[in-house]
matplotlib code that plots the C-alpha trace (Angstrom):
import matplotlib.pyplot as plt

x = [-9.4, -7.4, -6.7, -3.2, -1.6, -1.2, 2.5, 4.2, 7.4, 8.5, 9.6, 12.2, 15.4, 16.8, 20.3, 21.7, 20.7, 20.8, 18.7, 16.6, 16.1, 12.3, 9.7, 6.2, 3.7, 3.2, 0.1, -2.9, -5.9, -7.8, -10.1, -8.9, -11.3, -9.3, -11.7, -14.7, -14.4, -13.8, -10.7, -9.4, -5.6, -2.9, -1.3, 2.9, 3.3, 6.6, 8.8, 12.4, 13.4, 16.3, 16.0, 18.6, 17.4, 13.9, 12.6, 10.2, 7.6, 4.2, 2.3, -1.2, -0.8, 0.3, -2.8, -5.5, -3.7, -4.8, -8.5, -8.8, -8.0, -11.5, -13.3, -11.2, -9.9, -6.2, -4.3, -0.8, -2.3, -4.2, -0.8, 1.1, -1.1, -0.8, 3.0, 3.1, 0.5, 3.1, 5.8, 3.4, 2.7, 6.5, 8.0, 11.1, 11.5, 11.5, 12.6, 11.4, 7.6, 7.1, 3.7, 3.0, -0.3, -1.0, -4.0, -5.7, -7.2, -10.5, -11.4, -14.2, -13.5, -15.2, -14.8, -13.5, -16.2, -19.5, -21.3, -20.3, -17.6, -15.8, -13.9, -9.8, -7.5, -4.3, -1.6, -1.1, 1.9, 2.1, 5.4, 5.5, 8.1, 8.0, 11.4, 11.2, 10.2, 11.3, 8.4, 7.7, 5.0, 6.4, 3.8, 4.4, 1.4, 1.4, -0.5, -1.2, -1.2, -0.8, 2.5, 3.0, 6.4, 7.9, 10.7, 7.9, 5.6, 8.0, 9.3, 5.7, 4.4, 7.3, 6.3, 2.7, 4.2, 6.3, 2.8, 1.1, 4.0, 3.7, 0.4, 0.0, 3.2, 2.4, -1.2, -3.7, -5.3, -8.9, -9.6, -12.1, -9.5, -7.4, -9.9, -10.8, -7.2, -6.9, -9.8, -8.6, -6.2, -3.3, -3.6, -2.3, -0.1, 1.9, 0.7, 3.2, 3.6, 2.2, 2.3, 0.5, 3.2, 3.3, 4.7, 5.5, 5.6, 7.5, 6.5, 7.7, 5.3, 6.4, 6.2, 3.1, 1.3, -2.2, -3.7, -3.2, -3.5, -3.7, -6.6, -4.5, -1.3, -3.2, -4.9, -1.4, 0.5, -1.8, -2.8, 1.3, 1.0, -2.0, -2.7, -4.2, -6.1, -9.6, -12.0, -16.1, -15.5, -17.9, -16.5, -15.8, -13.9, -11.8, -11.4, -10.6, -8.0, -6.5, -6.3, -4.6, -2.1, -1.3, -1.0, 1.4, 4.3, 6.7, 9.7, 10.3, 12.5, 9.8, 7.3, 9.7, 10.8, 6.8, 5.8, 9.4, 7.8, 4.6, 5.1, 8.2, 6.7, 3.9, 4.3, 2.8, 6.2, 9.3, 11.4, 10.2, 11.2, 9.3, 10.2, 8.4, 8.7, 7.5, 6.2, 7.2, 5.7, 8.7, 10.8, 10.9, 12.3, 11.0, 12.1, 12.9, 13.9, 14.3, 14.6, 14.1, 13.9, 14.2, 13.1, 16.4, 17.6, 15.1]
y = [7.7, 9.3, 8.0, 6.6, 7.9, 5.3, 4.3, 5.2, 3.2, 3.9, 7.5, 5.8, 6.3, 3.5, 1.7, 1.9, 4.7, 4.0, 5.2, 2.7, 2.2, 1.3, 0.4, -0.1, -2.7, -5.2, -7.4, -4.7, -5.4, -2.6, -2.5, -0.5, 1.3, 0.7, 0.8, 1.5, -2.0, -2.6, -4.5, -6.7, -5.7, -6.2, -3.0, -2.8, 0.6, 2.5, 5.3, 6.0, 6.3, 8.6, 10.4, 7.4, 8.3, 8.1, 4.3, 3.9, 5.3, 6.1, 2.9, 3.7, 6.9, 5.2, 2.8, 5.6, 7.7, 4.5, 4.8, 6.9, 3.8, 2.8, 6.2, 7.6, 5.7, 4.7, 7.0, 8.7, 11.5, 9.6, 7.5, 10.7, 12.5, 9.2, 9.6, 13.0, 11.9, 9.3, 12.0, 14.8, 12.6, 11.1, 15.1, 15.0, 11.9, 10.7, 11.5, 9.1, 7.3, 3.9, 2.5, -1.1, -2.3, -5.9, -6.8, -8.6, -6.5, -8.2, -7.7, -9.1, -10.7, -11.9, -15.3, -15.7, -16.5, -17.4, -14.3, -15.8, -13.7, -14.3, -13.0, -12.9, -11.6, -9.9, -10.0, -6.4, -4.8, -1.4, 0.4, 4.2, 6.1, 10.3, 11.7, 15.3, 16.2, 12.9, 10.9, 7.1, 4.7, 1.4, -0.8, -5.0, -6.6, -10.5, -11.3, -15.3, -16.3, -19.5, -20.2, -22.5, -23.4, -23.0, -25.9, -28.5, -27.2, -27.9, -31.2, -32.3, -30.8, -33.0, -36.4, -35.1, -35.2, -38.5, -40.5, -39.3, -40.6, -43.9, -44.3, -43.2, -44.4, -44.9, -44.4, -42.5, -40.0, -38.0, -35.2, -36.9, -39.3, -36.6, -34.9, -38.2, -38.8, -35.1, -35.5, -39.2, -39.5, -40.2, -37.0, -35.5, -38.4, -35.5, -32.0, -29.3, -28.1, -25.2, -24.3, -21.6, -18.5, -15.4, -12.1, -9.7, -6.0, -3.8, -0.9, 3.2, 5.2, 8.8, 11.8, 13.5, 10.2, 11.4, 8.0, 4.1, 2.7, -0.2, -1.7, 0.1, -1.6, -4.8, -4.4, -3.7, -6.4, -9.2, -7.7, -8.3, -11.4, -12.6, -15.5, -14.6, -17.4, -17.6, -17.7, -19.1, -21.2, -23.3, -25.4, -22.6, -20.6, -23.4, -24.4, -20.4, -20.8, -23.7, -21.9, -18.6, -20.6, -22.6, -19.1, -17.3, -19.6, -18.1, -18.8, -16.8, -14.3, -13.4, -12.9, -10.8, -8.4, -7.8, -6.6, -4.5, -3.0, -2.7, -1.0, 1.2, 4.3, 4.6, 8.6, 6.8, 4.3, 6.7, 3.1, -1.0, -4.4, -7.2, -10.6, -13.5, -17.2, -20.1, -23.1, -25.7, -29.1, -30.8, -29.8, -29.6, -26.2, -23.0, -21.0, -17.5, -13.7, -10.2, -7.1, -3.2, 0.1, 3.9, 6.5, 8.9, 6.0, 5.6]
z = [63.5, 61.2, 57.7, 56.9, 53.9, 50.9, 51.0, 47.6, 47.9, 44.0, 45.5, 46.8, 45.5, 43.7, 45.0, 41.4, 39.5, 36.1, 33.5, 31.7, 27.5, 28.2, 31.0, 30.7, 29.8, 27.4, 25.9, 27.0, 26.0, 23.9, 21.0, 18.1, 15.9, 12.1, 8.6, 10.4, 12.2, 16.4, 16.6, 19.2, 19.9, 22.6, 23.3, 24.5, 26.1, 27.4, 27.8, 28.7, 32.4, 32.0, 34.9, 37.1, 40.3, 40.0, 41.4, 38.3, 36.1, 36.2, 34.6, 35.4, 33.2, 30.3, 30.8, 30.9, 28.2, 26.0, 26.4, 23.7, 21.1, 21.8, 20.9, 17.4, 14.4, 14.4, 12.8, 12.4, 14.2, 17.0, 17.8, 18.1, 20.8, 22.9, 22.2, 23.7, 26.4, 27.6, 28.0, 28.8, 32.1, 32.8, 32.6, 33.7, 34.0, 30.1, 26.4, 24.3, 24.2, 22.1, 21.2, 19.7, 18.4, 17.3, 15.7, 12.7, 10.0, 8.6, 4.9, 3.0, -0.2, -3.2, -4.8, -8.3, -10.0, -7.9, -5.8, -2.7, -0.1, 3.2, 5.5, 5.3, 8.5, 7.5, 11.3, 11.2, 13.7, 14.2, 16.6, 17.0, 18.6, 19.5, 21.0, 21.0, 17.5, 15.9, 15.4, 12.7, 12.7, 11.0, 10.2, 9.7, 7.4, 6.7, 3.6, 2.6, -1.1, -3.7, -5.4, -8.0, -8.4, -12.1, -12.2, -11.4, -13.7, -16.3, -14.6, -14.9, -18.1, -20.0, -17.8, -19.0, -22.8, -22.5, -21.3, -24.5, -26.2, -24.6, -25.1, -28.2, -30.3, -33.9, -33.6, -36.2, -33.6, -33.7, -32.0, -29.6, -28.7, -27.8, -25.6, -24.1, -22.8, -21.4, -19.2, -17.9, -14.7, -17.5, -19.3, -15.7, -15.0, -13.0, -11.3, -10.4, -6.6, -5.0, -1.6, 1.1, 1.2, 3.1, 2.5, 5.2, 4.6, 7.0, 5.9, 7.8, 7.0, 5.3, 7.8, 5.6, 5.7, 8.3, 7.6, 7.3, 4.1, 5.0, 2.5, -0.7, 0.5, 0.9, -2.0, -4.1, -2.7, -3.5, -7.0, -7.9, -6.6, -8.6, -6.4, -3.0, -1.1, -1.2, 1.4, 0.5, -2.9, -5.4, -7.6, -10.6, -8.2, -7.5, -10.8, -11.8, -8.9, -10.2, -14.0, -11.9, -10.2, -13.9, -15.0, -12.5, -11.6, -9.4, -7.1, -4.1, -5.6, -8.3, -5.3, -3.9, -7.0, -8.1, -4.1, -4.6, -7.6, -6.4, -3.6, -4.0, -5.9, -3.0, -1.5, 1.4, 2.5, 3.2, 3.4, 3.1, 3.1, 2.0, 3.0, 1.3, 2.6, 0.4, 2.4, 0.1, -0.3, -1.6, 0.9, 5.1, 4.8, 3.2, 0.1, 1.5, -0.1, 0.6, -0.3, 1.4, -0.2, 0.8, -1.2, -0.7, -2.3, -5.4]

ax = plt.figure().add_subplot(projection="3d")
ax.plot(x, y, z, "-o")
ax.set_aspect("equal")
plt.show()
C-alpha cells in the first residue's frame, strides 16, 4: 500500500492576494532565562507576509526558532538571532520579524529596618522588531510605589494645629502634657492620604545596548521615587514607611519629573516615556502624567 502524501493546502494560492502587516502567534508559552532566574512568559510571534500570493506563513518555524529562550539568557543579542531566524525561515516570503515577550521580573528586597526580605514582581513587556538591518527592543516595566499626597498633608497638619488650639486655649502647658497629647488619638485628629501608584517605563533601548538592565533601571526608578512598597514587614519597618511617606509628598507630576530625571542621562535608553498613575483614595478616578524623552533631543 503506498503512502499518501500529507496534503499541504497553504500552497494554495490565495483568492485575494494581498500582502499582510503581520501573521503569527500569540500568547506561547516559554520560560525565559532573565537575572539568572527561569521565568514564566507568553511569547507573541510574527513576520510580514509580503509576498500576496503566498496562502500563509510558516508557523511551526517560528515556534521551534523559540526554543532557544529556554537555553541562553535574554538578551539584545539573543532576541536578534530569533529575529533573523524568523526571516531566515520565511525567505521570500517576508521583510520584517516582530518578537513580544511578557513576563514578571522577580527581585528580592530587604525591609527597612528589620533583616527580614521578600519577594516583589515588576510586569515587564518586551517587543523587538528586525527589518533588514533596522533593528529596536522597547522594553515596558511597571513599578508599584506609596504616594503621599501634599495638599492633604497640609489640609490635615492645620486641622492637627486648630485641635491643639481647642484643647488647649489659655492653658499653662508642660512638656509631658504636650507629649501626652501627641501620642493620644486627638494629637492625629486628621492623617493625610496616600495611595498605591504605578509608574510605567517604556523604555527603547540604544542600538550599543548587548544587555537588559533591567535591575539598574528598576533600581533607579524607585530610588527617585523614595517610596517603593514593601514586601515582609515588622512593626519598625512599618513605622519607617510611615516616617518615608511623611517625608516625600508628591503629586503625580513630581512622580513624573524625578523618573524624567532619573532616567534621561542613562547611555542605555536611546528614547522613554514614563507614565505615572496615582490611585487616589479621595477620589473614584486616578491622578495621571506624562512625559517622553529622546536623546537627539537632550
Amino acid at each position: 500500500m503506498n503512502a499518501l502524501t500529507l496534503p499541504d493546502v497553504a500552497a494554495q494560492v490565495p483568492s485575494e492576494t494581498i500582502p499582510l502587516d503581520w501573521v503569527g502567534m500569540c500568547g506561547i508559552a516559554t520560560p525565559v532565562l532573565i537575572d539568572g532566574q527561569r521565568l514564566s512568559a507568553t511569547v507573541d510571534a510574527g513576520v510580514s507576509l509580503d509576498d500576496g500570493t503566498a496562502r500563509g506563513i510558516h508557523m511551526s518555524r517560528l515556534y521551534l526558532a523559540l526554543q532557544i529562550l529556554e537555553e541562553a539568557p535574554l538578551s539584545p543579542q539573543l532576541i536578534r538571532e530569533i529575529l533573523r531566524q524568523f526571516l531566515v525561515s520565511h525567505e521570500g516570503l517576508s521583510r520584517k520579524a516582530t518578537l513580544r515577550i511578557h513576563t514578571d521580573v522577580l527581585l528580592k528586597r530587604p525591609a527597612l529596618i528589620s533583616p527580614l526580605a521578600g519577594w516583589k514582581r515588576y510586569p515587564l513587556s518586551i517587543e523587538a522588531h528586525l527589518e533588514h538591518t533596522m533593528f529596536h527592543v522597547e522594553l515596558q516595566l511597571q513599578i508599584p510605589y506609596s504616594s503621599t499626597c501634599p495638599c492633604s498633608a497640609a489640609l490635615a497638619r492645620q486641622l492637627i494645629q486648630q485641635r491643639f488650639i481647642d484643647d488647649f486655649a489659655n492653658q499653662k502647658l508642660e512638656h509631658a502634657d504636650v507629649l501626652a497629647w501627641l501620642g493620644s488619638s486627638n494629637g492625629i485628629v486628621a492623617t493625610p492620604h496616600s495611595q498605591r501608584s504605578t509608574a510605567t517605563l517604556s523604555l527603547l533601548l540604544s542600538s550599543d545596548c548587548d544587555e537588559l538592565p533591567l535591575r539598574a533601571f528598576i533600581d533607579n526608578a524607585e530610588a527617585a521615587l523614595g517610596t517603593a512598597v514593601q514586601t515582609a514587614v515588622k512593626r519598625a519597618d512599618e513605622q519607617a514607611f510611615a516616617l518615608a511617606n511623611g517625608q516625600n509628598l508628591m503629586f503625580c507630576e513630581d512622580a513624573a519629573r524625578r523618573l524624567h530625571a532619573a532616567l534621561s542621562p542613562s547611555p542605555s535608553i536611546a528614547a522613554g516615556q514614563v507614565r505615572v498613575v496615582h490611585a487616589e483614595s479621595l477620589h473614584a478616578h486616578d491622578a495621571v502624567a506624562q512625559s517622553h524623552w529622546s536623546r537627539e533631543a537632550l
